[in-house]
C-alpha positions as CSV (number, residue, x, y, z in Angstrom):
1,X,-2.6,-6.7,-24.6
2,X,0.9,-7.4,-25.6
3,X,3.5,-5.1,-24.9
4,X,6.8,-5.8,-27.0
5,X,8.7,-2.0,-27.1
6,X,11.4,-3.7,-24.9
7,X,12.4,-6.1,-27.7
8,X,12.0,-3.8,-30.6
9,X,15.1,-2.1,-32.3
10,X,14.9,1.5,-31.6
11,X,14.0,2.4,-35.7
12,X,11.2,0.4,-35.1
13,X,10.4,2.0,-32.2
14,X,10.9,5.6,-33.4
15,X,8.8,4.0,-36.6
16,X,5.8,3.1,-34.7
17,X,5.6,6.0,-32.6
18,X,6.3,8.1,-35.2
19,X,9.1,10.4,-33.6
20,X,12.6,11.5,-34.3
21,X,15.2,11.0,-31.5
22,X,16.9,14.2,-32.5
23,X,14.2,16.4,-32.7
24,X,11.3,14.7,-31.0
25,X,7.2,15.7,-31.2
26,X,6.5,19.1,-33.4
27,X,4.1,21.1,-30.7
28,X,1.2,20.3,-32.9
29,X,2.1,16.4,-31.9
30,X,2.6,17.1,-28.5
31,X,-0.9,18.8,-28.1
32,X,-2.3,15.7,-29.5
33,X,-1.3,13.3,-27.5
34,X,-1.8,15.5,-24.5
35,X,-5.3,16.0,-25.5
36,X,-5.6,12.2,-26.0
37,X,-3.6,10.7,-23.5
38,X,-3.6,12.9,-20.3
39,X,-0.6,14.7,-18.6
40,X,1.9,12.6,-18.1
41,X,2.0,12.7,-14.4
42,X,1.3,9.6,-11.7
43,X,-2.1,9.5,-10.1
44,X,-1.8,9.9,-6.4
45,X,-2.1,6.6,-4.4
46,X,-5.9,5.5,-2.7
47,X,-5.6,6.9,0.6
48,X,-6.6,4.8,3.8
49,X,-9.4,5.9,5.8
50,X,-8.3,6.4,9.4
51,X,-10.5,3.6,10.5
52,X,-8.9,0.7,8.5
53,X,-5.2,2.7,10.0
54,X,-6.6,2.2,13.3
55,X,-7.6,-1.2,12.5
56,X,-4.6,-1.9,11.3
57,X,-2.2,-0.3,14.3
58,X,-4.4,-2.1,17.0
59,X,-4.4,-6.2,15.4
60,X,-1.5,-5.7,13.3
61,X,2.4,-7.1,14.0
62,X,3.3,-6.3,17.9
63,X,-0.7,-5.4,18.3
64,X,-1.6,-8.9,18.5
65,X,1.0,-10.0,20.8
66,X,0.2,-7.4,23.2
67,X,-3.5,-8.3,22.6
68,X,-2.6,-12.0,23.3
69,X,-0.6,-11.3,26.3
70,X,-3.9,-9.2,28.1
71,X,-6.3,-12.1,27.1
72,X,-3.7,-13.9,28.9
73,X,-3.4,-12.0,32.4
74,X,-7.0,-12.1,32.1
75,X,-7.1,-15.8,32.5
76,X,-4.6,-15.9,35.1
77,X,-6.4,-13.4,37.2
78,X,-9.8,-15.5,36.6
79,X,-7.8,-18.6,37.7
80,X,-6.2,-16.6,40.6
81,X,-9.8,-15.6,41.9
82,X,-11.8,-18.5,41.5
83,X,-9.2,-20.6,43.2
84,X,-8.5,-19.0,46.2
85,X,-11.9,-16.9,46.3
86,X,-10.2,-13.4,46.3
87,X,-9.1,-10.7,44.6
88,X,-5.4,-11.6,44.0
89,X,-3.0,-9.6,45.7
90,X,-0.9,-6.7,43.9
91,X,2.7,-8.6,43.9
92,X,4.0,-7.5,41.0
């Protein structure tokens, strides 16, 4: 599919589309290219379901530093424990 209108002059524009800049599409037209083509609105964007949101807010941006950052207290409290063979104190 080539699309071209950009380039055209507007009298070949208004040529190929068949329409008048001054007075436009007769109601007869209109109703035909309505009934062919569709309103002439924007269809609404594909929602998200909340589990791909959640997904996203948990192991996306700042999520995976913080998730990082556990992982790595983790470690240090395994290291803590198995080397002195306690629970390691609360000296925060």
């Amino acid at each position: 599919m080539e699309i071209d209108e950009h380039k055209l002059h507007l009298i070949d524009l208004y040529q190929r589309y068949n329409t008048d800049p001054e007075k436009g599409l007769s109601d007869a037209e209109a109703l035909e290219v309505l009934n062919r083509d569709g309103p002439n609105a924007l269809s609404p964007p594909k929602k998200k379901s909340d589990w791909v949101k959640f997904c996203i807010q948990m192991f996306g941006g700042f999520g995976i530093l913080l998730w990082i950052s556990a992982i790595l207290c983790f470690i240090a409290y395994g290291f803590t424990v198995v080397r002195y063979h306690k629970d390691a104190s609360n000296d925060n």
